[in-house]
C-alpha positions in Angstrom: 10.9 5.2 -10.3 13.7 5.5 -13.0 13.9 6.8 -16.3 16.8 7.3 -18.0 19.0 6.3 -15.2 17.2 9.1 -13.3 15.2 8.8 -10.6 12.1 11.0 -11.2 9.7 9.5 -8.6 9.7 7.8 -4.9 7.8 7.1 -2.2 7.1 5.7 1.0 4.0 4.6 2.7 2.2 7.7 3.6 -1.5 5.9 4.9 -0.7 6.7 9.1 0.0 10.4 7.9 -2.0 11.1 5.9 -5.1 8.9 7.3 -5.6 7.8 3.5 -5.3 4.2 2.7 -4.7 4.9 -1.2 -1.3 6.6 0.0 1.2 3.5 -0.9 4.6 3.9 -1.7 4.0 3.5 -5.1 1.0 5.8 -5.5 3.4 8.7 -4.0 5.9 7.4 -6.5 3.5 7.7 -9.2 2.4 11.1 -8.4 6.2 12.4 -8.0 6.7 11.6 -11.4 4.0 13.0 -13.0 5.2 16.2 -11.2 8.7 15.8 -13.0 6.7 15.2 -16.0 5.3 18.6 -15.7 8.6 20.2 -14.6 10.5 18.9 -17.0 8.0 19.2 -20.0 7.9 15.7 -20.8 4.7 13.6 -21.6 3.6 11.7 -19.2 2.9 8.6 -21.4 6.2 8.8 -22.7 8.2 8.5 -19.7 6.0 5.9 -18.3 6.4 3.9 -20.9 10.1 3.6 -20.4 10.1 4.0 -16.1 11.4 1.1 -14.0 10.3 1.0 -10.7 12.3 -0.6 -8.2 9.8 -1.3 -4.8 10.5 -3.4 -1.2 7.5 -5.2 -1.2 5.3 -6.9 -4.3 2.5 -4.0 -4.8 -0.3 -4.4 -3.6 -3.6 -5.5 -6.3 -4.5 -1.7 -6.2 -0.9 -0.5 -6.7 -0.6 -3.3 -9.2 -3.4 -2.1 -11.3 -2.4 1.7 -11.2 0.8 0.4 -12.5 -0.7 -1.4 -15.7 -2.9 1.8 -16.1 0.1 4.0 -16.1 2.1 1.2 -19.0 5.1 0.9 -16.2 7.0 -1.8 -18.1 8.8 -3.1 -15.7 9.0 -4.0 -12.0 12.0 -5.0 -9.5 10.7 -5.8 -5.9 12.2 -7.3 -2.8 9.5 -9.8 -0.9 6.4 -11.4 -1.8 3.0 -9.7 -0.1 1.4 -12.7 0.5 -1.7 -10.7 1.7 -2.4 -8.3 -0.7 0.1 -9.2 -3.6 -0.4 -7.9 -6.7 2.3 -9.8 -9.0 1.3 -12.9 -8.4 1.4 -13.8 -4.9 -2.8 -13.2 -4.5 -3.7 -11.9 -7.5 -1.8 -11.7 -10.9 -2.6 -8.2 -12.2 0.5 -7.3 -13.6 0.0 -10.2 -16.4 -3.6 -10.9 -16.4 -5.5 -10.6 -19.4 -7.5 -8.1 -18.4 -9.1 -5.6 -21.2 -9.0 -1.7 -21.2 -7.1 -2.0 -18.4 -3.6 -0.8 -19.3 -0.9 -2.8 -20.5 0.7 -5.9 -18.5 4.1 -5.8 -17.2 7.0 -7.7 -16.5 7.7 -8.1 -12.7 11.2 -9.1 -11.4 10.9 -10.6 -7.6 13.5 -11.1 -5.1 16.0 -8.5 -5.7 17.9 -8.1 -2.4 14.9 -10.0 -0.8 16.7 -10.2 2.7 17.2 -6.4 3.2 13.5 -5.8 1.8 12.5 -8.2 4.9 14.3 -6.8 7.2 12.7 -3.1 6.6 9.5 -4.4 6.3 9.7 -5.9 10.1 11.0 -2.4 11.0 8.1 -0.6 9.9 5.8 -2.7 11.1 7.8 -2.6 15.0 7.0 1.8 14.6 4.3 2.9 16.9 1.2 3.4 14.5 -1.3 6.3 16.2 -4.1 5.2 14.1 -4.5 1.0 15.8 -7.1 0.4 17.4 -5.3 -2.4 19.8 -5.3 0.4 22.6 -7.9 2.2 22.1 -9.4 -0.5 25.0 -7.8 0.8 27.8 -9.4 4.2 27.6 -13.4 2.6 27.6 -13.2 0.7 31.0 -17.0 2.1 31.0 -19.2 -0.5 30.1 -22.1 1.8 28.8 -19.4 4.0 26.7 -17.9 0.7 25.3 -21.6 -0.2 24.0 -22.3 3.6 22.7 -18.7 3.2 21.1 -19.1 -0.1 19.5 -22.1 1.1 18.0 -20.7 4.2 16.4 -17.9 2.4 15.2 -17.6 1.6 11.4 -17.8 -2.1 10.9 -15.0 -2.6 9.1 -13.1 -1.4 12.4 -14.8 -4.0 14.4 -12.2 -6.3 13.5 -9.1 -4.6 14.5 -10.3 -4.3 18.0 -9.7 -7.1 20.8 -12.4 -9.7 21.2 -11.1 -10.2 24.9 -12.7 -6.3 25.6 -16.3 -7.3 24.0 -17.0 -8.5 27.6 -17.0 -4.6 28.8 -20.5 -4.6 27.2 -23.6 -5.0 29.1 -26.8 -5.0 27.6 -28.7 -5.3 30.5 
């Protein structure tokens, strides 16, 4: 996030560290520069009404709409999120008319689209501790796997491999 040629907020993703799935670049961005805010004695409104916030990938619908809230004018991002996109590529929160919901803003796509590409493929190559794809292995029990599958959230039930529902026996 820039203001004034300064950078006064940044982020990365922070949801595998922090086991919170609110914790987006953007929203660590966000709260960095409310910090300076504070530090620096400035309002917050202000500032945010002139910050330009350069990002790798489109933010996300939720990102997208804590932007608006926050008046961010303007926004520079690398590659389309053609899952969750917020600018357009899903959903158009950035210049939807939506009421009491902020102000729109104007989003710039495709700066240095390659290199935003090519980080995104190595974040997603890191080891993440919190998949579920392995947690498999470890349940070769057949009775665990069934007292586990029934404890877990359903909203996890997707993440985990199809091929090991055969471990459970409900004979």
């Amino acid at each position: 996030m820039v203001y004034n040629n300064e950078v006064v907020g940044k982020g990365r993703n922070e949801v595998n560290q922090t086991k919170n799935a609110t914790r987006h670049a953007e929203m660590v961005a966000i709260d960095q520069a409310l910090d300076w805010c504070h530090q620096s004695g400035k309002s917050p409104s202000e500032v945010f009404e002139h910050i330009v916030l350069y990002v790798t990938v489109e933010p996300c619908i939720m990102c997208a709409a804590a932007l608006r809230l926050m008046k961010i004018p303007l926004v520079v991002y690398g590659c389309q999120n053609e899952r969750f996109g917020g600018c357009g590529s899903v959903l158009n929160i950035a210049s939807a008319d939506l009421p009491n919901t902020g102000r729109p803003f104007q989003c710039i796509p495709g700066y240095r689209a390659e290199e935003a590409v090519e980080m995104l493929k190595t974040f997603y190559k890191q080891e993440n501790p919190n998949d579920l794809k392995d947690y498999w292995k470890y349940l070769e029990d057949s009775r665990l796997a069934y007292l586990m599958m029934i404890c877990t959230p359903y909203l996890l039930m997707e993440q985990l491999p199809q091929k090991r529902l055969d471990l459970i026996s409900f004979s």
